[in-house]
C-alpha positions as CSV (number, residue, x, y, z in Angstrom):
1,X,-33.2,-3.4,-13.1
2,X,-33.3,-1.4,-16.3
3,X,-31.1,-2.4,-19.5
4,X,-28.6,0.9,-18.9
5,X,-28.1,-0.6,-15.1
6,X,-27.5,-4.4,-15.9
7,X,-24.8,-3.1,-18.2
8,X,-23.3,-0.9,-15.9
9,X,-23.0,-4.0,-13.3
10,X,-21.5,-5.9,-16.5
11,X,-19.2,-2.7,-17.0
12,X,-18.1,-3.1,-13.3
13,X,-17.8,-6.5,-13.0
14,X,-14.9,-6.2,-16.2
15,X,-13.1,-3.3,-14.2
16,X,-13.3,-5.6,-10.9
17,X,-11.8,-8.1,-12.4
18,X,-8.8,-5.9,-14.3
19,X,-8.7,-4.1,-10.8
20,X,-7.6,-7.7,-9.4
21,X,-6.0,-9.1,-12.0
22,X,-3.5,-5.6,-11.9
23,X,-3.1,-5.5,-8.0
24,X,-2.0,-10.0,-8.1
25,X,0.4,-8.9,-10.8
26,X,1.9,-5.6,-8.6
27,X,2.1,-8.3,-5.1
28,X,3.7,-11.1,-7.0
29,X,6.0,-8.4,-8.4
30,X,6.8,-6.7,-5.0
31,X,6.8,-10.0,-3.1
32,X,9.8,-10.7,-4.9
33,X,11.2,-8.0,-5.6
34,X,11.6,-7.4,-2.0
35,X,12.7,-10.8,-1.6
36,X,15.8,-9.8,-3.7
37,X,16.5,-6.7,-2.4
38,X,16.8,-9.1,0.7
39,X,19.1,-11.5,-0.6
40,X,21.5,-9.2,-2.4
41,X,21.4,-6.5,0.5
42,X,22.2,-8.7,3.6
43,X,23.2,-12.2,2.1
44,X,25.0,-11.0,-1.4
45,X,22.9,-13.9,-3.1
46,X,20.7,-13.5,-6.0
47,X,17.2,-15.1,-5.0
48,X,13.7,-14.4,-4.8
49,X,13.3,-16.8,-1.8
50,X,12.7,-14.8,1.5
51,X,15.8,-14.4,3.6
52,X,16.2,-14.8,7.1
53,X,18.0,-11.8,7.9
54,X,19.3,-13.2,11.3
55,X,22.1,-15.2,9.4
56,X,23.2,-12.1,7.3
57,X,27.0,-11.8,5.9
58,X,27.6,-7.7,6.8
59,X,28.6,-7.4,10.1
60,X,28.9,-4.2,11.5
61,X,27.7,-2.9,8.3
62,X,24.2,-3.9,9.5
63,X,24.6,-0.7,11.0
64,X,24.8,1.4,7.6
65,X,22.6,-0.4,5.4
66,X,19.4,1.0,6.9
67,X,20.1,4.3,6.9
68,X,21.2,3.9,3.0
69,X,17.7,2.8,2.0
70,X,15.9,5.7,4.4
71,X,17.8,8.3,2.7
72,X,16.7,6.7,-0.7
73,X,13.4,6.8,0.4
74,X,13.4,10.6,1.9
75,X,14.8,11.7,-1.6
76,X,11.8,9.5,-3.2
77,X,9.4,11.7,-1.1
78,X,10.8,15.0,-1.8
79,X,11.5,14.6,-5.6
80,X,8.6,11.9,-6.6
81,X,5.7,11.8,-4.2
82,X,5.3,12.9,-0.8
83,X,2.2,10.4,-0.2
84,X,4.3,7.7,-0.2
85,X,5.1,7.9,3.4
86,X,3.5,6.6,6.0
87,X,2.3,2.6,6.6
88,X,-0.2,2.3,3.3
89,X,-3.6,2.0,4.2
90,X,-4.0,5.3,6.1
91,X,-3.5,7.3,2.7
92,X,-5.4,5.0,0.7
93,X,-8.2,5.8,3.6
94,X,-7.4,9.7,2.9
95,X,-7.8,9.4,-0.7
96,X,-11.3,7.6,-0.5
97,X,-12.4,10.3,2.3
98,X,-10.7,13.7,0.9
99,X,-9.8,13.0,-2.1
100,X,-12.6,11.7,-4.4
101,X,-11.0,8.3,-4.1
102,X,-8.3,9.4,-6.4
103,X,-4.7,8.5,-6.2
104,X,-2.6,9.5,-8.5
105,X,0.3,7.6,-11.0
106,X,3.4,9.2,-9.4
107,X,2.1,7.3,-5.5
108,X,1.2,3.6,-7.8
109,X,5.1,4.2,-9.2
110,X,7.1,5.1,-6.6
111,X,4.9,3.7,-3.3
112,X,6.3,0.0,-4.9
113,X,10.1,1.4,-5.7
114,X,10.4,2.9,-1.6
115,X,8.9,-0.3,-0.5
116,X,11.2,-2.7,-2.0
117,X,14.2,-0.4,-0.9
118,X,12.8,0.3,2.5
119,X,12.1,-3.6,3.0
120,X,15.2,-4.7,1.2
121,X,17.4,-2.6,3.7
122,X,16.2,-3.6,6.4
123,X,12.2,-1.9,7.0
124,X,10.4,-4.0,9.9
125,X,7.5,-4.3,8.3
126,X,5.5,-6.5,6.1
127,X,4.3,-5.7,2.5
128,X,0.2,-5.7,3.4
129,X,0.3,-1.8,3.5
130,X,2.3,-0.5,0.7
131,X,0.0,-3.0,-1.7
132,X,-3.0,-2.6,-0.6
133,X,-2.1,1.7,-0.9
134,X,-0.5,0.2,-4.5
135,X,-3.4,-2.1,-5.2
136,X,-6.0,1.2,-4.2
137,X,-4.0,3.3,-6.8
138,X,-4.0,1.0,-9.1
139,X,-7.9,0.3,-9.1
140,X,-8.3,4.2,-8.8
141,X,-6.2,5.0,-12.1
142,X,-8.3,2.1,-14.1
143,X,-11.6,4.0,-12.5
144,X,-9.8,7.9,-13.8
145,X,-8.7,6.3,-17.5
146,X,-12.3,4.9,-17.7
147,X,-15.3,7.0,-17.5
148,X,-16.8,5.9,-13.7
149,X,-18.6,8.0,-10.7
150,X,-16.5,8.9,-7.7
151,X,-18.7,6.3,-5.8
152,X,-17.6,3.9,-8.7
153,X,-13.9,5.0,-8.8
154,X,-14.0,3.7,-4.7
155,X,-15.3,0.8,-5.0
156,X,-12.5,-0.1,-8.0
157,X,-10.3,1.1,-4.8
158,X,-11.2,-1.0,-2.5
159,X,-11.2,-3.7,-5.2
160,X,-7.2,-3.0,-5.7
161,X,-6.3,-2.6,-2.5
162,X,-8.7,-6.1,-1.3
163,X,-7.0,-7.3,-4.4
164,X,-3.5,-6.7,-3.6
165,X,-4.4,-8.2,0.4
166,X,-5.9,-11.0,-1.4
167,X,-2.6,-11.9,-3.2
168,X,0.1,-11.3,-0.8
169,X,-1.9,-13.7,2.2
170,X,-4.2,-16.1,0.0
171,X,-7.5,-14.7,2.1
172,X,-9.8,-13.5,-0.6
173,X,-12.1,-13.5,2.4
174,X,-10.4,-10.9,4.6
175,X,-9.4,-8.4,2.3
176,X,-13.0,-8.4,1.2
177,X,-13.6,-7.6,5.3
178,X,-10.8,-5.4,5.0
179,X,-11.9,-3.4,2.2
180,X,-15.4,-3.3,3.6
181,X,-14.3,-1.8,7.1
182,X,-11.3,0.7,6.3
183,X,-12.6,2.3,2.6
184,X,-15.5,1.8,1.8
185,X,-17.4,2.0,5.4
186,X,-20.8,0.3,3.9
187,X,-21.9,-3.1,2.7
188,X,-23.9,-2.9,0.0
189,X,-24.5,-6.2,-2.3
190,X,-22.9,-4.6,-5.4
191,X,-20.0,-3.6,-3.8
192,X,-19.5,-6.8,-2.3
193,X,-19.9,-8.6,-5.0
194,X,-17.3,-6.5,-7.0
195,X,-14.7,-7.1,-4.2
196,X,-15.8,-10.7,-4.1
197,X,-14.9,-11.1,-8.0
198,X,-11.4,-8.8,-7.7
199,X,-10.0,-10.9,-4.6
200,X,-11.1,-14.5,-6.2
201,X,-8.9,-13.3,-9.6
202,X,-6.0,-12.1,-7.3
203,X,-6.2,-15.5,-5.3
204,X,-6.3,-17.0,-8.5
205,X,-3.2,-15.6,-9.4
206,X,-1.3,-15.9,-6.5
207,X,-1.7,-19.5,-6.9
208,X,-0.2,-19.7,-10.3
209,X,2.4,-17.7,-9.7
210,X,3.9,-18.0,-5.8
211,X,2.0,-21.2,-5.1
212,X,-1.3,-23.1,-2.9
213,X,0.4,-23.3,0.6
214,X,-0.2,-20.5,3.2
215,X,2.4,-17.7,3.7
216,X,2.2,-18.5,7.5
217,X,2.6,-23.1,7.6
218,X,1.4,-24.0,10.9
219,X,1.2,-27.4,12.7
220,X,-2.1,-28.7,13.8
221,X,-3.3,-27.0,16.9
222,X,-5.5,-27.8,19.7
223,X,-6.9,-24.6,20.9
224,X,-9.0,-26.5,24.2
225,X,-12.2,-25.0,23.5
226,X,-14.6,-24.2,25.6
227,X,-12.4,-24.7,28.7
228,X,-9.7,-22.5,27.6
229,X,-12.6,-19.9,26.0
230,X,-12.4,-17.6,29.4
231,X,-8.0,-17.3,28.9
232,X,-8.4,-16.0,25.0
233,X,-11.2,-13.6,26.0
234,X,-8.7,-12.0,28.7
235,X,-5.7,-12.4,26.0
236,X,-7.6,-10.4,23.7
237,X,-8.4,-7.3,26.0
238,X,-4.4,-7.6,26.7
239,X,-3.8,-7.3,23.3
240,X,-6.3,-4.6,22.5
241,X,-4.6,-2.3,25.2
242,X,-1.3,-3.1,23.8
243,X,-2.1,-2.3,20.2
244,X,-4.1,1.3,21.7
245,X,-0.9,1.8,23.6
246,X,1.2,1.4,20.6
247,X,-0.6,3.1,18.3
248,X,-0.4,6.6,20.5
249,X,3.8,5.7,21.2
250,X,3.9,5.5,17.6
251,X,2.2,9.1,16.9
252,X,4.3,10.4,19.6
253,X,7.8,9.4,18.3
254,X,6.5,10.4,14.4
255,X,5.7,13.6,16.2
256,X,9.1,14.1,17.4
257,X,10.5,13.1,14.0
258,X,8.7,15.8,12.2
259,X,9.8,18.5,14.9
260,X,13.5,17.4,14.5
261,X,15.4,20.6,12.7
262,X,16.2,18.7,9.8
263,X,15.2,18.1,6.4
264,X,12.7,15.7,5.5
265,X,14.9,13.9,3.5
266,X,17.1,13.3,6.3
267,X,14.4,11.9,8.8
268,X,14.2,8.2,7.5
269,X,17.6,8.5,7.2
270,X,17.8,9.4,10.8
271,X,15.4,6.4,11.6
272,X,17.4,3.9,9.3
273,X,20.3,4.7,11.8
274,X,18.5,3.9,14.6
275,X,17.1,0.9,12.7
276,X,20.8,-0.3,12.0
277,X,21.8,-0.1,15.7
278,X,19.1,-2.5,16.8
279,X,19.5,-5.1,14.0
280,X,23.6,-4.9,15.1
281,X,21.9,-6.8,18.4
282,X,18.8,-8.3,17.0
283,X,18.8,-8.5,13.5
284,X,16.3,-11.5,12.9
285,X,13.9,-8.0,13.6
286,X,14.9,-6.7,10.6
287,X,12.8,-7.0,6.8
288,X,9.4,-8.7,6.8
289,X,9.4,-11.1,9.5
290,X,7.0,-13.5,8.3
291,X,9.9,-16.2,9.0
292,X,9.4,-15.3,12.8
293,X,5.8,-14.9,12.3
294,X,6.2,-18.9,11.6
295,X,8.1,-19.4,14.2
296,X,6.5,-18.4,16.8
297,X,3.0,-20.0,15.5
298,X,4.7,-23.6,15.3
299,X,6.0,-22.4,19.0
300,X,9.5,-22.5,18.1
301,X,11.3,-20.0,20.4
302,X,11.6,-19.7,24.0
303,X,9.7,-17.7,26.6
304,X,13.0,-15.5,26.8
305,X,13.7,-14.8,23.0
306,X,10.2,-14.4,22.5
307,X,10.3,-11.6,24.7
308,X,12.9,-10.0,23.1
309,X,11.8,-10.4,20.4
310,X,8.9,-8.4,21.4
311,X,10.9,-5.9,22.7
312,X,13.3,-4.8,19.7
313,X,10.8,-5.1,16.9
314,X,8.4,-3.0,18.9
315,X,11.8,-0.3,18.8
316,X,12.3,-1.3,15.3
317,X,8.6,-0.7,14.1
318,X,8.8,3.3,16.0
């Protein structure tokens, strides 16, 4: 390795660990951020612990509240950025494929702001997309303020977005994986190396700042192995057909949306409304769900609200 090359992986090493350091900051930020749009929205408290939306103080009101934060949102999309929409890691995917892995300031500002209001109103979905699409940005912009390559400028994407994964769960490891498999579609040691050193800072961080223990406790398990082996390898074709089956319902129903003869600032408005009448009958679907993500690993709910469980955040989530 030549002089000029050892200090370029020196150079990169720095920006991987600024790309990290950056995308820790933005999760523990939005983590509780959303948190309190939460509390204030549903429970009129002021805390950055996560609610459980289930025991929520507006009544019928539930019905409203979603709709509110979708029409927020649509007006974020027409006046600030239109990339903001979608789930997250699709566009960051978009910008490493189409566009020179560069995302712009306007998606790392406002991508953050719509999350925390579509969350905090009631948005059935966790915060894993919008930061690792805010994390991606993030390492993109340090990769267009400094002089990089476009090959360079992706890998400081992946290293935001693996950063920002890193931060929110605690698994350095998997947003290293996850990195690897949705942007950057090689493994090459350098690369690897770089996301290695970004996710180890955001773990870092996440530690100082939200704490050691998992975002997901679970009790001690006994999973039976090998006897039970033959059971998870049928459980795991199930849920492979399931998650094929809902990825085309989901295309389908955004399909309709985009046909429906109105404005595109009224869409998620449309869809909060929906949203609002299924959380008036099941509203522990509503916001993040990592509290019935808990429950249902420490086996806490019965077959029957399991299953409708099932059933209205799968509505929720289209």
């Amino acid at each position: 390795m030549s002089r000029h090359e050892r200090l370029r992986a020196v150079h990169m090493s720095v920006l991987a660990c600024v790309a990290g350091l950056l995308a820790g900051l933005v999760a523990y930020a939005l983590f509780n951020l959303i948190a309190l749009a939460l509390n204030v929205t549903f429970m009129q408290a002021v805390s950055f612990e996560l609610p459980s939306v289930a025991d929520h103080n507006l009544g019928a009101w539930i019905v409203i509240v979603p709709a509110i934060g979708g029409l927020l949102v649509g007006l974020m999309a027409r006046y600030g950025s239109p990339k903001i929409k979608g789930h997250g890691i699709p566009e960051a995917m978009e910008a490493v494929l189409t566009g020179d892995s560069r995302i712009s300031l306007r998606v790392a500002i406002f991508k953050p702001i719509s999350t925390v209001v579509a969350i905090g109103s009631g948005g059935p979905f966790g915060a894993e997309g919008p930061i690792i699409q805010t994390g991606g940005a993030l390492g993109s912009l340090l990769g267009q303020v400094v002089s990089t390559t476009a090959a360079e400028r992706k890998v400081l994407l992946a290293c935001g977005a693996a950063g920002g994964m890193a931060a929110i769960f605690g698994t350095p490891l998997a947003g290293v994986i996850l990195a690897i498999e949705l942007l950057l579609f090689e493994f090459r040691p350098r690369s690897f190396i770089l996301l290695v050193i970004a996710t180890a800072v955001a773990t870092a961080l996440r530690h100082a700042l939200i704490g050691d223990g998992p975002l997901f406790a679970m009790d001690a398990v006994s999973f039976g192995l090998p006897f039970n082996a033959p059971a998870y390898v049928l459980f795991a074709i199930l849920t492979g057909f399931v998650a094929v089956g809902f990825s085309k319902l989901l295309f389908v129903v955004e399909d309709a949306f985009e046909a429906l003869p109105i404005g595109d600032i009224w869409r998620p408005a449309l869809g909060g409304q929906g949203l609002g009448v299924i959380g008036l009958f099941a509203p522990e679907v509503l916001g993040v769900g990592y509290d019935l993500i808990t429950g249902v690993l420490n086996n806490e709910f019965a077959v029957a609200a399991l299953l409708s469980i099932a059933v209205f955040k799968t509505a929720a989530l289209l």
